[in-house]
C-alpha positions as semicolon CSV with decimal commas, in nm:
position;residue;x (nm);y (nm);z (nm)
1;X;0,902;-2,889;-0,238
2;X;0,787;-2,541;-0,023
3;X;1,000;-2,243;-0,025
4;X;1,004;-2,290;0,365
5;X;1,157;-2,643;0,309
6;X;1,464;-2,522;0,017
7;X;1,502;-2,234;0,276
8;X;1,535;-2,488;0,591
9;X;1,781;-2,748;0,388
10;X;2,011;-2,462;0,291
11;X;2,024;-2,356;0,629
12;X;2,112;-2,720;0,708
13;X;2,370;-2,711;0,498
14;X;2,563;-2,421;0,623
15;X;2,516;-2,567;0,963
16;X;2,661;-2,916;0,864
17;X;2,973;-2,756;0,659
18;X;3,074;-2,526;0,966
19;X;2,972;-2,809;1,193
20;X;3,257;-2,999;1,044
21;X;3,490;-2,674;1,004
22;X;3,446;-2,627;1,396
23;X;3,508;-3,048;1,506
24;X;3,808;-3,013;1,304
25;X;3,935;-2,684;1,520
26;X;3,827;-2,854;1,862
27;X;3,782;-3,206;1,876
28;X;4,174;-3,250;1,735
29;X;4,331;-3,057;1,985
30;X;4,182;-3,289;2,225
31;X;4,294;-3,634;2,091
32;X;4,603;-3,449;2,074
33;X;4,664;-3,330;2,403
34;X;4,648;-2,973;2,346
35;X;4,377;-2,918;2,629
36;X;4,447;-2,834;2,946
37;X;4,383;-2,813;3,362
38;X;4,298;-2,446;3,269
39;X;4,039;-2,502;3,161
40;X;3,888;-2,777;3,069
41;X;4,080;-3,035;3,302
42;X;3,904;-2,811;3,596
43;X;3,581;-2,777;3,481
44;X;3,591;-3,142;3,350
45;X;3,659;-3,260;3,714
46;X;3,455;-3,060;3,873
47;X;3,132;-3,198;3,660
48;X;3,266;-3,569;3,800
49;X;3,228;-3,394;4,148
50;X;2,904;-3,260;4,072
51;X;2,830;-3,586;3,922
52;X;2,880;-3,763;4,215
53;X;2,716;-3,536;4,442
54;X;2,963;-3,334;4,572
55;X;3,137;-2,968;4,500
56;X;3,437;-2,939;4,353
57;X;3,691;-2,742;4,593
58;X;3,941;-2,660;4,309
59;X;4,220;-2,789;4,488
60;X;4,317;-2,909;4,136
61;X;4,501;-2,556;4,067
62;X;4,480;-2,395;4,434
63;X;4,738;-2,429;4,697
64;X;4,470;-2,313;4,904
65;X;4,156;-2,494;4,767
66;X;3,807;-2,333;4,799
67;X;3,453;-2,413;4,627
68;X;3,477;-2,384;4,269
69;X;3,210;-2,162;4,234
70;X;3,442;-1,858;4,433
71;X;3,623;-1,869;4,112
72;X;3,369;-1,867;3,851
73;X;3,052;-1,894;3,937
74;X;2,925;-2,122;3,696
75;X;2,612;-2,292;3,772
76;X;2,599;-2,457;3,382
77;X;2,828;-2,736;3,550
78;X;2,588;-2,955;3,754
79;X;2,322;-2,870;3,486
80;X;2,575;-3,080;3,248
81;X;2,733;-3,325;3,471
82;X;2,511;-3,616;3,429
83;X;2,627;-3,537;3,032
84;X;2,983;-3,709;3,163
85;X;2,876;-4,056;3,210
86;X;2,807;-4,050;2,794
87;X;3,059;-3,852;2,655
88;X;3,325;-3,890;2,944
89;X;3,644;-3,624;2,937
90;X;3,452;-3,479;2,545
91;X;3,145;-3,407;2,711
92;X;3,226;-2,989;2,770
93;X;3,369;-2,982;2,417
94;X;3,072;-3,121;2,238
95;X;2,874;-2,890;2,463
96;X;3,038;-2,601;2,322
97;X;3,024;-2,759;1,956
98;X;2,662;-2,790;1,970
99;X;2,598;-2,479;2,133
100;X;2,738;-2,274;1,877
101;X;2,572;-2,435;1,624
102;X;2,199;-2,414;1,796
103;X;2,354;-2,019;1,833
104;X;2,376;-1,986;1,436
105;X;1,995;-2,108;1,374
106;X;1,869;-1,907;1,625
107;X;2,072;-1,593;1,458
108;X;1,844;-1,685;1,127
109;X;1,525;-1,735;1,362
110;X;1,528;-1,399;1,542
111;X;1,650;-1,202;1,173
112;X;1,375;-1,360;0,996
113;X;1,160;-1,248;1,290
114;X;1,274;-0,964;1,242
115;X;1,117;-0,914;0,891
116;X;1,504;-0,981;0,730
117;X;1,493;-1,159;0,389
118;X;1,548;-1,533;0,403
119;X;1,872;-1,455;0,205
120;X;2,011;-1,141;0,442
121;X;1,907;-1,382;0,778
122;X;2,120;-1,688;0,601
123;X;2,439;-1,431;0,526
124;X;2,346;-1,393;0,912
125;X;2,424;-1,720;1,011
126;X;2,764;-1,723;0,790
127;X;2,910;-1,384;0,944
128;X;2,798;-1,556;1,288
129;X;3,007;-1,899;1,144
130;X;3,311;-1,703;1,008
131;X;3,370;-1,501;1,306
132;X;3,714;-1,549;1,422
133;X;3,666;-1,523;1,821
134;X;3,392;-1,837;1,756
135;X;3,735;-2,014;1,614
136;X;3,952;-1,883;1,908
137;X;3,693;-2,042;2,119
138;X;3,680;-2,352;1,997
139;X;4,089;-2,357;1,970
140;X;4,104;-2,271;2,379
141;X;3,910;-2,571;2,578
142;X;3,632;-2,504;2,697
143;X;3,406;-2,191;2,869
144;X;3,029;-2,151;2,962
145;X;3,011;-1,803;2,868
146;X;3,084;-1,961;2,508
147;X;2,768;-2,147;2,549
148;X;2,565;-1,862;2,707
149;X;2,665;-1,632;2,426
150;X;2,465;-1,910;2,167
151;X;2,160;-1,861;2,394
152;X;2,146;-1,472;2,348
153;X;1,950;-1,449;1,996
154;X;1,700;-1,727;2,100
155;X;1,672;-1,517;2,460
156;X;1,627;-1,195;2,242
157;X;1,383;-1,387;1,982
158;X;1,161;-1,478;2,270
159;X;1,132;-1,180;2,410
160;X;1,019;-0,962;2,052
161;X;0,760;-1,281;2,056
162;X;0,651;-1,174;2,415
163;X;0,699;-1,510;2,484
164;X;0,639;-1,428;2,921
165;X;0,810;-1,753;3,040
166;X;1,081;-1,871;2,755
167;X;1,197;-1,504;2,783
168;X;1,282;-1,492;3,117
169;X;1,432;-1,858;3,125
170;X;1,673;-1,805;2,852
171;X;1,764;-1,456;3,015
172;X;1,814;-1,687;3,359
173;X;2,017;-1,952;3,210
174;X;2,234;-1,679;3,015
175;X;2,293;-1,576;3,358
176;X;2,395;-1,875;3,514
177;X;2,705;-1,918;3,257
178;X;2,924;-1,689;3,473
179;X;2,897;-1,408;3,678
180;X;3,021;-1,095;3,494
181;X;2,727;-1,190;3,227
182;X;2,429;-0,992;3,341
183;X;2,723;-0,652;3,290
184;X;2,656;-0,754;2,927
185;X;2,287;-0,860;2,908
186;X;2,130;-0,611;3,161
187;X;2,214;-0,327;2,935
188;X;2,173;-0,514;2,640
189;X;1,772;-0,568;2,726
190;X;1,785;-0,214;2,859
191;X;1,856;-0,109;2,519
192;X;1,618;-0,337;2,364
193;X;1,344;-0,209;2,592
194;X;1,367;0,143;2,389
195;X;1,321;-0,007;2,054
196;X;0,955;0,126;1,928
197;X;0,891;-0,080;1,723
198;X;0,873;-0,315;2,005
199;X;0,499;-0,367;2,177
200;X;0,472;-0,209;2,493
201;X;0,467;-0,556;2,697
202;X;0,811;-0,688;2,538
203;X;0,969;-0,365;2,626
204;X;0,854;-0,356;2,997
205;X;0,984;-0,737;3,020
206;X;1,285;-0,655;2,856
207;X;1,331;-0,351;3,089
208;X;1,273;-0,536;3,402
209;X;1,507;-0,821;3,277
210;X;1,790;-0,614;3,205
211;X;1,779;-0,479;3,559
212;X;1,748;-0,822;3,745
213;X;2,038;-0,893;3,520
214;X;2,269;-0,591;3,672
215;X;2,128;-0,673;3,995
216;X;2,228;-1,014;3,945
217;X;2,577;-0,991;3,889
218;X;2,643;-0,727;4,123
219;X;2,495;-0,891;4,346
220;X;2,720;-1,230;4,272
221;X;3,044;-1,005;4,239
222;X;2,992;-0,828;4,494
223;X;2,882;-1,047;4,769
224;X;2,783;-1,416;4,707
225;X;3,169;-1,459;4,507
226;X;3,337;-1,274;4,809
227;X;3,145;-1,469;5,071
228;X;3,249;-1,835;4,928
229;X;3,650;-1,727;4,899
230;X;3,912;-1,784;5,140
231;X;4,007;-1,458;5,161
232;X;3,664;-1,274;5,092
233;X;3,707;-1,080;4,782
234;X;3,596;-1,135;4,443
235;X;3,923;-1,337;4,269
236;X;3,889;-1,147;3,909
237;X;3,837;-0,805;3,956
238;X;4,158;-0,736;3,739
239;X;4,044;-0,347;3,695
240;X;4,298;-0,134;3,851
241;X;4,193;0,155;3,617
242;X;3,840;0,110;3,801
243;X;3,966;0,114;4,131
244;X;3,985;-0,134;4,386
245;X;3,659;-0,370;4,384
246;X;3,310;-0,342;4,204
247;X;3,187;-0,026;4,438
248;X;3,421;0,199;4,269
249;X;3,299;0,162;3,937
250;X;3,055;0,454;3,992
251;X;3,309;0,711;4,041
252;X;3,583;0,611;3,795
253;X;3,265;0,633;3,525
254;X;3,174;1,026;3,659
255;X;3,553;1,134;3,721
256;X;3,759;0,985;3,500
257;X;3,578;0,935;3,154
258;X;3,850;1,024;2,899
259;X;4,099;0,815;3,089
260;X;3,867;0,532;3,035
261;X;3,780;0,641;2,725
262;X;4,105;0,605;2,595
263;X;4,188;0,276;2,762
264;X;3,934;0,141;2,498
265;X;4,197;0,187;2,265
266;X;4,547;0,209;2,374
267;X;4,793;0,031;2,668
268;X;4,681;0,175;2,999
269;X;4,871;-0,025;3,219
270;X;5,233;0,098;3,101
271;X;5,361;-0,222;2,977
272;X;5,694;-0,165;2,879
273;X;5,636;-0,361;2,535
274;X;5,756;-0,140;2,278
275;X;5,381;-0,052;2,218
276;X;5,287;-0,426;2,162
277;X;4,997;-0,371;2,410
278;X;4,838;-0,109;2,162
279;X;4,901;-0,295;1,927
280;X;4,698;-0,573;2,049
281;X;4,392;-0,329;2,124
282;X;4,387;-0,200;1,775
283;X;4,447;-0,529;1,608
284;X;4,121;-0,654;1,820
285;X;3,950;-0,328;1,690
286;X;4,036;-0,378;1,297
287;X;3,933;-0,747;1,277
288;X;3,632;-0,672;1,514
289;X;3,519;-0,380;1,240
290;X;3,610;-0,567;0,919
291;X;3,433;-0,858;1,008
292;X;3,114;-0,637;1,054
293;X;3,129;-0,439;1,314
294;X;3,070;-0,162;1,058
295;X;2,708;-0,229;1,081
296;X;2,703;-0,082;1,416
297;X;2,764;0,264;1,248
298;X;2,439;0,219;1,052
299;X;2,211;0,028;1,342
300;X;2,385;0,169;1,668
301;X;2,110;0,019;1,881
302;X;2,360;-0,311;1,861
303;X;2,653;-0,095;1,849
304;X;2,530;0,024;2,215
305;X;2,524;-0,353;2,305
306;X;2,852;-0,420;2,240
307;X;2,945;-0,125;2,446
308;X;2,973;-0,326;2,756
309;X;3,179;-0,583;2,617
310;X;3,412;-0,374;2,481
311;X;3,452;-0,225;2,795
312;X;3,462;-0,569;3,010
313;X;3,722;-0,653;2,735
314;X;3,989;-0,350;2,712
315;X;3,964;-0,199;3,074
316;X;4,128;-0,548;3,188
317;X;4,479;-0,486;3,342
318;X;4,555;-0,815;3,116
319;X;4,693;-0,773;2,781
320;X;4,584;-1,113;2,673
321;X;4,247;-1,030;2,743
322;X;4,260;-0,762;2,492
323;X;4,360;-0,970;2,250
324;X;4,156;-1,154;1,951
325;X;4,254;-1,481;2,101
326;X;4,056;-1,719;2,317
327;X;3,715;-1,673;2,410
328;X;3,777;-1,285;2,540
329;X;3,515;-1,165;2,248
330;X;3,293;-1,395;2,130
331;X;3,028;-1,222;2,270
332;X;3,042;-0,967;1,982
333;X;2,936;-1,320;1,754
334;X;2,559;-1,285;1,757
335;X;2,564;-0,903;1,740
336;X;2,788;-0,891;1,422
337;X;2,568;-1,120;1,296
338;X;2,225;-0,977;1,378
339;X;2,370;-0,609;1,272
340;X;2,483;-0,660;0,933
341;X;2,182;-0,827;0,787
342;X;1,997;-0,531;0,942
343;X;2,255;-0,286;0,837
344;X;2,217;-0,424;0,425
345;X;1,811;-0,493;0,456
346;X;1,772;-0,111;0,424
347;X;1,980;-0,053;0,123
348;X;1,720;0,017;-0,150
349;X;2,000;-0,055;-0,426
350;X;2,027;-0,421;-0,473
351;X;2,379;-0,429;-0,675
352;X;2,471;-0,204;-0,398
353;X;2,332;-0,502;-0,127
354;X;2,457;-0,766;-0,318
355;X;2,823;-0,615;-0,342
356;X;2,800;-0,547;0,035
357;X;2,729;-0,900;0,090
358;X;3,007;-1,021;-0,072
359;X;3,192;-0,788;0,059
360;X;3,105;-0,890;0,407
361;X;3,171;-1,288;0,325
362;X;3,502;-1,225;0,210
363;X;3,590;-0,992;0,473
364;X;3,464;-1,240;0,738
365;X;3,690;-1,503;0,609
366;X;3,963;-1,288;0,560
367;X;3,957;-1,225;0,956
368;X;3,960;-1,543;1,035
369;X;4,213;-1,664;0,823
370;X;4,436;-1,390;0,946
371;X;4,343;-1,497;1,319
372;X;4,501;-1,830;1,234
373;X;4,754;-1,747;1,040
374;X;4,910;-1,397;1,198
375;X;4,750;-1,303;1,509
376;X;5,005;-1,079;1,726
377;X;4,905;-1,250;2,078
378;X;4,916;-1,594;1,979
379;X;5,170;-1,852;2,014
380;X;5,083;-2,209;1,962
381;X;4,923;-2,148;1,571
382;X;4,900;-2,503;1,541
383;X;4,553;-2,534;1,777
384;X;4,443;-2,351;1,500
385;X;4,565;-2,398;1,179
386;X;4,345;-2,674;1,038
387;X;4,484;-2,611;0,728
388;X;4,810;-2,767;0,794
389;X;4,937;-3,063;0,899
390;X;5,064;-2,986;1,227
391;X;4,704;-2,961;1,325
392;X;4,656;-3,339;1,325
393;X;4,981;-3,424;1,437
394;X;5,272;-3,392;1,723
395;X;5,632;-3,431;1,701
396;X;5,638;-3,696;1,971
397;X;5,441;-3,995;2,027
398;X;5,166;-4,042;2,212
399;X;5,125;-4,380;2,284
400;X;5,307;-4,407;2,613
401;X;5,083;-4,112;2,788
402;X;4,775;-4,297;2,673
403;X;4,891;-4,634;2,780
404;X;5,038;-4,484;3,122
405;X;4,647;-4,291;3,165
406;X;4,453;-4,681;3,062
407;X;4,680;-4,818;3,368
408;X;4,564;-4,548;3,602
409;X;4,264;-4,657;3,825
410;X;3,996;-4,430;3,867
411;X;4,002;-4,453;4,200
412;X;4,374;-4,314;4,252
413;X;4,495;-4,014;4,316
414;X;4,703;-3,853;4,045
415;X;4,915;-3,515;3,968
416;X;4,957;-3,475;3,633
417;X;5,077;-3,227;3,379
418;X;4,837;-2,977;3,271
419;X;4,819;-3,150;2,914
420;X;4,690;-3,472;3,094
421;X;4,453;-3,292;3,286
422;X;4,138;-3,315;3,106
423;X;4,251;-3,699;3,040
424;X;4,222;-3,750;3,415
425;X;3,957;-3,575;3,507
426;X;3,693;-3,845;3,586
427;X;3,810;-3,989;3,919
428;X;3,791;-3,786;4,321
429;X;4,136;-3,645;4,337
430;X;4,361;-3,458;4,087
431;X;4,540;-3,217;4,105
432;X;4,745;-2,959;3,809
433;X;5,139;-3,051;3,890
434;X;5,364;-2,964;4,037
435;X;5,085;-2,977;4,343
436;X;5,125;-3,312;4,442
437;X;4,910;-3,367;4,777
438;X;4,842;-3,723;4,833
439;X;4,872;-3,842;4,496
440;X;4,970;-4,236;4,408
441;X;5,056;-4,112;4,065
442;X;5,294;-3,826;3,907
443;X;5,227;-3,821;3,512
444;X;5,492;-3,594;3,343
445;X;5,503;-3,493;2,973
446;X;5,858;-3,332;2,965
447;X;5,801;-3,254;2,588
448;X;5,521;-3,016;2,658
449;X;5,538;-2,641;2,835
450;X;5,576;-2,640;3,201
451;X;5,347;-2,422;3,296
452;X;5,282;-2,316;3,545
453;X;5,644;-2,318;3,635
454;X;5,900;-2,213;3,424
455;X;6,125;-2,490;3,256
456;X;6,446;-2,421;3,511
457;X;6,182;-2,480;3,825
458;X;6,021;-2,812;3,602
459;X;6,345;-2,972;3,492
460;X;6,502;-2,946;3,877
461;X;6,169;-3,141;3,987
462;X;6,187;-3,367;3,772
463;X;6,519;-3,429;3,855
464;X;6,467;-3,484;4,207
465;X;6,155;-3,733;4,126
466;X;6,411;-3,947;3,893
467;X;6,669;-3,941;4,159
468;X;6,360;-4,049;4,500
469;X;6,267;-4,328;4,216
470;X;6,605;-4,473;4,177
């Protein structure tokens, strides 16, 4: 057997074991009804809409509905609706699965192009595996710039080919995830672009990609976005310390740097939480480091990438957004991954390498296992904890939600709960209770949270609905 082929199956194999690792964090929650209209119900629905040949108008969540694409704008849904008449309400979810594992061989393509050693590009693709926001992905439905993330080393590995099509494809479909992306990319290739080790024909295509990709989401945020809303502004500019919209970023940069400079690492919107809100920034920063952001110290060309996320990330007027939960980092996944390999290849001491890569594997883990086990910001550990029971389970049956969702036509309207969302999804109208429209159908899980109403507002409802039945 080749070297090429012992190095390929071993690669397999770390692919298949977090391949399973991953299912087990995602595709439980699921059966289990801990997905919901935010997100995947929407996006779910809105791939039957674009399906079918239509848009979807996000009435599901919107008093006031409006094209879906004024909220995100995610073009990666009518490139995977025709995906739904296969996998049905699993089809985002697999996406996602597969994604991130395609993401993980392409880490060990581009660090092998990259002159790595076959074992440095493998301990690659584990720190890419182990990362903890990959996990807080996969525990929180389902989001394209998950999937876009996956696409960045191949995107990267075809431009150091000077590859002049695949390049600027992969750099377009990162792009077309959602719209804040090119903030992240454009100065990523920017940066690339002043590698010189780089020919001179990668670095002009990385340099002109990296400004179409600024231009591109300014453009998007700034006017496309505004022009599709009911009310002509961009919905998630959640920035105050920024200013007011996108065209103020300039000046907050030039006047107020070590306000913003701070904000990186403390509470900046005045919370009122006893600190908590640090605490959340810092907790990010820690795990972030230990699981190998330390290897931007030694190769700050991808520290300098991760610049933008980090900023993206803490300048948010959102504390959960700070947070290692969710999918609010998992853009730091491929850079971790590419850095540290780099960061060890130039030790000349291997005991020194080989404790380092230990080092790295254990501290990776560690991470993670503290993500599922203590994280400050989250609340419902058992999305998370495959370790333990509670995973697999819930402490209420199930069977009469599944039977009452079989008896549902898929031609009626419904309102349903947001854990029934995604379970819904593939008929014309739905809608996230308690907007009820037109809909033949109310489906109520009183055992699960309310949201988004609080449980005085829910329980009065539901009142009133037992009382107009009797």
């Amino acid at each position: 057997m080749s070297e090429t082929s012992v190095n390929n199956g071993r690669a397999l194999q770390l692919t298949a074991l977090f391949a399973v690792l991953l299912g087990l964090v995602s595709f439980p929650n699921h059966l289990l009804f801990r997905t919901y209209a935010l997100d995947l119900g929407l996006y779910t629905h809105a791939l039957w809409h674009y399906a079918h040949g239509g848009i979807h108008d996000s009435s599901l969540f919107l008093a006031a509905p409006q094209p879906i694409l004024a909220d995100h704008f995610d073009l990666y849904l009518p490139l995977f609706s025709p995906l739904i008449f296969v996998f049905g309400s699993w089809t985002l979810l697999l996406v996602q699965w597969a994604a991130i594992l395609v993401g993980g061989w392409g880490i060990r393509m581009l660090l092998r192009r990259l002159s790595v050693s076959e074992g440095l590009s493998l301990l690659g693709m584990v720190v890419f595996y182990l990362y903890f926001g990959i996990y807080a992905s996969m525990a929180f439905d389902y989001h394209s710039n998950v999937v876009a993330t996956m696409v960045f080393p191949w995107c990267l590995l075809a431009l150091i080919e000077g590859r002049p099509v695949r390049g600027p494809v992969l750099a377009l479909f990162i792009l077309f995830g959602k719209e804040n992306l090119g903030f992240w990319l454009g100065p990523a290739l920017l940066i690339l672009a002043t590698d010189p080790s780089l020919g001179k024909a990668t670095r002009r295509m990385s340099a002109g990609l990296g400004v179409f990709a600024l231009a591109w989401s300014i453009l998007v945020v700034g006017a496309v976005m505004p022009a599709l809303s009911r009310n002509g502004a961009y919905a998630h500019f959640d920035y105050g310390i920024l200013g007011q919209g996108i065209r103020d970023i300039p000046s907050a940069l030039v006047n107020r740097p070590l306000e913003l400079l701070r904000a990186l690492f403390v509470d900046h919107i005045g919370s009122n939480d006893g600190g908590k809100g640090t605490a959340i920034k810092l907790e990010f920063w820690w795990m972030m480091m230990a699981s190998g952001g330390w290897a931007f110290l030694l190769r700050p060309r991808w520290g300098l990438m991760a610049l933008p996320i980090i900023a993206q990330k803490m300048w948010q007027d959102d504390p959960g957004k700070w947070s290692v939960v969710a999918q609010y980092g998992v853009e730091f996944a491929p850079l971790l991954a590419i850095a540290v390999p780099l960061a060890l290849d130039g030790l000349s001491s291997q005991k020194t390498r080989r404790i380092l890569i230990w080092s790295s594997v254990v501290l990776s883990l560690s991470c993670t296992i503290r993500f599922m086990d203590r994280t400050i910001a989250y609340q419902d550990r058992s999305r998370i904890r495959i370790y333990q029971i509670e995973h697999y389970t819930k402490p209420f049956k199930l069977g009469g939600v599944r039977h009452a969702i079989r008896m549902i036509g898929p031609d009626r309207a419904v309102s349903a709960q947001s854990p029934a969302v995604p379970h819904l999804a593939l008929r014309d109208r739905l809608y996230q209770y308690p907007i009820i429209r037109d809909a033949d159908y109310i489906l109520l899980m009183p055992k699960e949270s309310p949201y988004p109403i609080t449980r005085e507002q829910y329980d009065e409802a539901f009142a009133r609905l037992l009382r107009r039945r009797s």
